[in-house]
N, CA, C and O atoms as a DFTB+ gen file, in Angstrom:
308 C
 N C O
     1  1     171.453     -32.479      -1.139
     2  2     171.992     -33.823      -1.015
     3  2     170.844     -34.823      -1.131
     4  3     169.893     -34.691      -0.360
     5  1     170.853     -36.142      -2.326
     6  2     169.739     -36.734      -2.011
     7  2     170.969     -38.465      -2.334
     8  3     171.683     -38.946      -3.214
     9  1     170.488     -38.768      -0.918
    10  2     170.752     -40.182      -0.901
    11  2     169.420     -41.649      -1.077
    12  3     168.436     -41.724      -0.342
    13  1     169.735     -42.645      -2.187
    14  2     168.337     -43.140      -1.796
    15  2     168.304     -43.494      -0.425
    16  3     169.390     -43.501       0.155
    17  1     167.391     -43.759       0.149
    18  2     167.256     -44.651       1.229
    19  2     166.751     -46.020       0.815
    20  3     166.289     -46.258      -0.301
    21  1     166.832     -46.603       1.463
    22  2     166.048     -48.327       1.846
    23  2     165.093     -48.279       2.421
    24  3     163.985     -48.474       1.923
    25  1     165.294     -48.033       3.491
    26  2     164.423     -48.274       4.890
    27  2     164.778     -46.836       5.651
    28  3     165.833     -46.228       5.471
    29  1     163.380     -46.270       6.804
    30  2     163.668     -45.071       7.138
    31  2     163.320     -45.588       8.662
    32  3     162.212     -46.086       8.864
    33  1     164.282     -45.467       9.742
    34  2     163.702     -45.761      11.333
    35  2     163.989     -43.847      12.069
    36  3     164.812     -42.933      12.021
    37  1     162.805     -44.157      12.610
    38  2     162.270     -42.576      13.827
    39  2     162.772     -43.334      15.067
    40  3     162.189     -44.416      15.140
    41  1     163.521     -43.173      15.921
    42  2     163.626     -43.467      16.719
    43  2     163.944     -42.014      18.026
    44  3     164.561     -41.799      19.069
    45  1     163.207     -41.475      17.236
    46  2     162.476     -40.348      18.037
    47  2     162.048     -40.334      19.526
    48  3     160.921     -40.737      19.813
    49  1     163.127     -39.766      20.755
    50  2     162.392     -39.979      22.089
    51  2     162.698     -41.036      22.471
    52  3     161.997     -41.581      23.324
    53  1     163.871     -41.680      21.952
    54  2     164.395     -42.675      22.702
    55  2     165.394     -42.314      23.200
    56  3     166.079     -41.458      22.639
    57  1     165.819     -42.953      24.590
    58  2     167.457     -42.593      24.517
    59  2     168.254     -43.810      24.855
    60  3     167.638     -44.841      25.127
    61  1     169.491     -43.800      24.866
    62  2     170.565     -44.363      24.492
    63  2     170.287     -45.630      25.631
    64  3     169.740     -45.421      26.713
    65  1     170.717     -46.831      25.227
    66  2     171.241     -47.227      23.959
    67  2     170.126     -47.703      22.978
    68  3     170.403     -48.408      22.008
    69  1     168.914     -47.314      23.247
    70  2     167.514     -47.880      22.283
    71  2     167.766     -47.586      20.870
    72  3     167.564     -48.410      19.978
    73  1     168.403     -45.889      20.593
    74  2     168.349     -45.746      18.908
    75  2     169.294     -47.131      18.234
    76  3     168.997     -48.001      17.416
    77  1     170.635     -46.818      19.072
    78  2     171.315     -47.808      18.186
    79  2     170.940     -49.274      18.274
    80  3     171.330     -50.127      17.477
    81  1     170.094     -49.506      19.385
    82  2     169.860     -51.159      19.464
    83  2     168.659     -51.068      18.195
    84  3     168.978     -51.746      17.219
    85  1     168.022     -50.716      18.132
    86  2     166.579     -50.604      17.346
    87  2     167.721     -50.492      15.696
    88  3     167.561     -51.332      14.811
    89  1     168.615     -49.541      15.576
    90  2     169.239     -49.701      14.415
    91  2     169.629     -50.897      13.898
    92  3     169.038     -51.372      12.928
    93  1     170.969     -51.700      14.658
    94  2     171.009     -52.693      14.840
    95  2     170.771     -53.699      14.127
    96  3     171.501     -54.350      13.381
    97  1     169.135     -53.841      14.541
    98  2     167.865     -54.880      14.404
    99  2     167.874     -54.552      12.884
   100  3     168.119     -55.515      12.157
   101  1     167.595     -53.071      12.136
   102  2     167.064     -52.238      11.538
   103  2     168.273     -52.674       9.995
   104  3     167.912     -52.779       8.823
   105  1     169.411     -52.811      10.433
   106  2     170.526     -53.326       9.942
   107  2     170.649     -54.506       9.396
   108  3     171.024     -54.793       8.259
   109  1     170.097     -55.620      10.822
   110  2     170.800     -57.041      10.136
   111  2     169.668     -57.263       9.333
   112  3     169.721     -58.298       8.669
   113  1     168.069     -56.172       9.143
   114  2     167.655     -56.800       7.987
   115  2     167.536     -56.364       6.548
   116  3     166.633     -56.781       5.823
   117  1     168.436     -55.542       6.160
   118  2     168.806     -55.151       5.171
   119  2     170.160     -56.117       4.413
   120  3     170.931     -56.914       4.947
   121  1     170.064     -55.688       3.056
   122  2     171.082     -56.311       2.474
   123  2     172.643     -55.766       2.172
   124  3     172.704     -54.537       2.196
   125  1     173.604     -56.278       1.961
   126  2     174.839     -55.514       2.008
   127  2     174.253     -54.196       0.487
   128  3     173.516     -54.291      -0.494
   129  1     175.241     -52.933       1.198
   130  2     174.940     -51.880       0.319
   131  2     173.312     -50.860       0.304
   132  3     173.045     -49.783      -0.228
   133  1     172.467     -51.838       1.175
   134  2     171.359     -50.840       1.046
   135  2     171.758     -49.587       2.372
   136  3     172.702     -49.665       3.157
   137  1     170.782     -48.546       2.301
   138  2     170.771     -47.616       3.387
   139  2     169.530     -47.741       4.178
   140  3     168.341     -47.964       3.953
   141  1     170.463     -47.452       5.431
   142  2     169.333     -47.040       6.369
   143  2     169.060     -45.740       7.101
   144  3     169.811     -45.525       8.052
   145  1     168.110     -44.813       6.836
   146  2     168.081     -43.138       7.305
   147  2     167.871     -43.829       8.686
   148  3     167.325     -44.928       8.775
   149  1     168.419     -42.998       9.959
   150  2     168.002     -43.188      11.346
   151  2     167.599     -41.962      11.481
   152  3     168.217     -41.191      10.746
   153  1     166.379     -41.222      12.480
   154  2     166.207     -39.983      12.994
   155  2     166.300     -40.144      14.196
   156  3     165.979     -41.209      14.722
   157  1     166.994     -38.590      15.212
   158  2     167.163     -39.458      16.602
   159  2     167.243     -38.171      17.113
   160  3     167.479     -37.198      16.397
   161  1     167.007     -38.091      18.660
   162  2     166.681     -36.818      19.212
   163  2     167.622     -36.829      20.662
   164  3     167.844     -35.820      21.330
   165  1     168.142     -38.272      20.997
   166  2     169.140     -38.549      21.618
   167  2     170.202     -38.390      21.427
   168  3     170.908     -39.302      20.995
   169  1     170.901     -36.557      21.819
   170  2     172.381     -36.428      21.518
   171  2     173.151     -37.070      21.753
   172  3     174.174     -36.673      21.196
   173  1     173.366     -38.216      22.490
   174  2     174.281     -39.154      22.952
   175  2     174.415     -40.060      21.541
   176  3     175.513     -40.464      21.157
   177  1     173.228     -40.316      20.853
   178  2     173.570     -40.966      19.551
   179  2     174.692     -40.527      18.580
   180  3     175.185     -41.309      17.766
   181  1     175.159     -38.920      18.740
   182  2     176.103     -39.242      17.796
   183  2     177.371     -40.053      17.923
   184  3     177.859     -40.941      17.224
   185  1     177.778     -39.411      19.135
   186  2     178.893     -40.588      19.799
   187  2     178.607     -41.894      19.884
   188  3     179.548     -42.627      20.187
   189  1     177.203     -42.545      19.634
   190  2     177.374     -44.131      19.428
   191  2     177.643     -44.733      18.287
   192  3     178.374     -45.660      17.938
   193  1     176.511     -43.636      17.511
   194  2     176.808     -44.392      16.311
   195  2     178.327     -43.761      15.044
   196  3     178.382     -43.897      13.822
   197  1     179.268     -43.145      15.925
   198  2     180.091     -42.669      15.310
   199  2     181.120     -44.117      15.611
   200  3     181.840     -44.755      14.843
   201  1     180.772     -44.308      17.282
   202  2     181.843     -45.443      17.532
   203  2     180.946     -47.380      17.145
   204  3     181.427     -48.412      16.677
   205  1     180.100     -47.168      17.445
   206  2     179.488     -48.584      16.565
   207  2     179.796     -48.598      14.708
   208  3     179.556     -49.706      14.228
   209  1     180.240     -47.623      13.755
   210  2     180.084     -47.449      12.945
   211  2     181.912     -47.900      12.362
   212  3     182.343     -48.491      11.372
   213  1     182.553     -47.272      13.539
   214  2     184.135     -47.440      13.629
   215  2     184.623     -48.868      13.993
   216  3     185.771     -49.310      14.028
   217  1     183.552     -49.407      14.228
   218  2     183.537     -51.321      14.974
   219  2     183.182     -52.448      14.075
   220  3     183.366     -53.656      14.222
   221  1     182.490     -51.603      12.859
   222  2     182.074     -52.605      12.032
   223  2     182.141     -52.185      10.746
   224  3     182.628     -51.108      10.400
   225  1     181.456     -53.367       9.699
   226  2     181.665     -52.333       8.045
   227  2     180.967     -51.677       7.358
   228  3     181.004     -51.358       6.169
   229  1     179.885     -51.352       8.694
   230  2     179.034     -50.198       7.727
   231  2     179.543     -48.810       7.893
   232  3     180.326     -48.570       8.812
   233  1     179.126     -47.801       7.003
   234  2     179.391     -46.425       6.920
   235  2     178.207     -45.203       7.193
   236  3     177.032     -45.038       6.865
   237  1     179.302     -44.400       8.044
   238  2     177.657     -43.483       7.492
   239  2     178.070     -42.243       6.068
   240  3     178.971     -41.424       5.889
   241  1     176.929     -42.660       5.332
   242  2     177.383     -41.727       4.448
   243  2     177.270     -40.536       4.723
   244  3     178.310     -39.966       4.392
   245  1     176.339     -39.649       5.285
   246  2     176.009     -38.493       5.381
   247  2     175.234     -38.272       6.932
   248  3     174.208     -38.946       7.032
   249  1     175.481     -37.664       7.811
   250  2     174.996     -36.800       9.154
   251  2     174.268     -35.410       9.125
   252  3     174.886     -34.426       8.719
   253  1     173.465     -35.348       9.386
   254  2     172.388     -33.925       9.242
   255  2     172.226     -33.662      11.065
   256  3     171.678     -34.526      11.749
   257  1     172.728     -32.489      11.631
   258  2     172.366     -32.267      13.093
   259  2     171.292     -30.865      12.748
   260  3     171.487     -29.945      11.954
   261  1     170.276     -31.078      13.543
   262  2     169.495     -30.167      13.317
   263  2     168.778     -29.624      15.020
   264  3     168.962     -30.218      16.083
   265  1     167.961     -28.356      14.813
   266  2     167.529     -27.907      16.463
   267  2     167.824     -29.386      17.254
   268  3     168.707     -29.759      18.026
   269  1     166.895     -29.887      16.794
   270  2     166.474     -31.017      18.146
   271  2     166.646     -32.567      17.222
   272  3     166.062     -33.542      17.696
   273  1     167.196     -32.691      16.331
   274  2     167.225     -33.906      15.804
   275  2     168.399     -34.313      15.166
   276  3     169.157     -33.392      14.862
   277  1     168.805     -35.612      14.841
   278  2     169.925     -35.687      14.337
   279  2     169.473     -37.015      13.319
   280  3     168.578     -37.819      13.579
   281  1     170.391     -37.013      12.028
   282  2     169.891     -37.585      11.232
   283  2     171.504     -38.733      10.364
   284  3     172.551     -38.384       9.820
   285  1     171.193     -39.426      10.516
   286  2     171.872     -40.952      10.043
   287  2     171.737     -41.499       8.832
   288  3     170.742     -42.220       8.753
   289  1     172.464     -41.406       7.732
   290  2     172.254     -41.978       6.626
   291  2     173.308     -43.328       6.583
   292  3     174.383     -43.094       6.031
   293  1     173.136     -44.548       7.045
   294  2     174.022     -45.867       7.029
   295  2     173.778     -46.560       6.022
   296  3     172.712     -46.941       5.541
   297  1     175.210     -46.759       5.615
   298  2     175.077     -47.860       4.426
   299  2     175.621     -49.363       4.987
   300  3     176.735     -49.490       5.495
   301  1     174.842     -50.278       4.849
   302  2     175.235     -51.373       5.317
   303  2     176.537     -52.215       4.760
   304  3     176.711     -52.261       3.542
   305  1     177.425     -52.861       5.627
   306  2     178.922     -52.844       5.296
   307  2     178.721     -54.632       4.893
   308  3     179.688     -55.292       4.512
């Protein structure tokens, strides 16, 4: 699977609600249609950004869960 990216945020070792606030930020400065990869190690992130994602018009295109990381491909809505 290769999606371009835009912009890539580690938000590695944070936990909730920092990944998605730091996304967020990470978001309003992109343009409609670009992507943003998130990496995140805070399992609680998938449930945020499944329901922040359901709240607004961005998408995620693609989710990667891995040992200890989880991975976010958002396209801005």
């Amino acid at each position: 699977m290769h999606i371009s990216v835009d912009q890539e945020l580690d938000v590695s070792g944070l936990q909730c609600p920092m990944p998605l606030l730091k996304a967020k930020l990470a978001l309003n400065a992109l343009a409609p249609a670009q992507v943003l990869k998130v990496i995140a190690t805070d399992p609680a992130s998938e449930r945020d950004f499944q329901s922040f994602v359901s709240q607004s018009r961005h998408q995620i295109l693609a989710f990667e869960k891995n040992a200890d990381t989880f991975c976010y491909w958002i396209k801005k809505g």
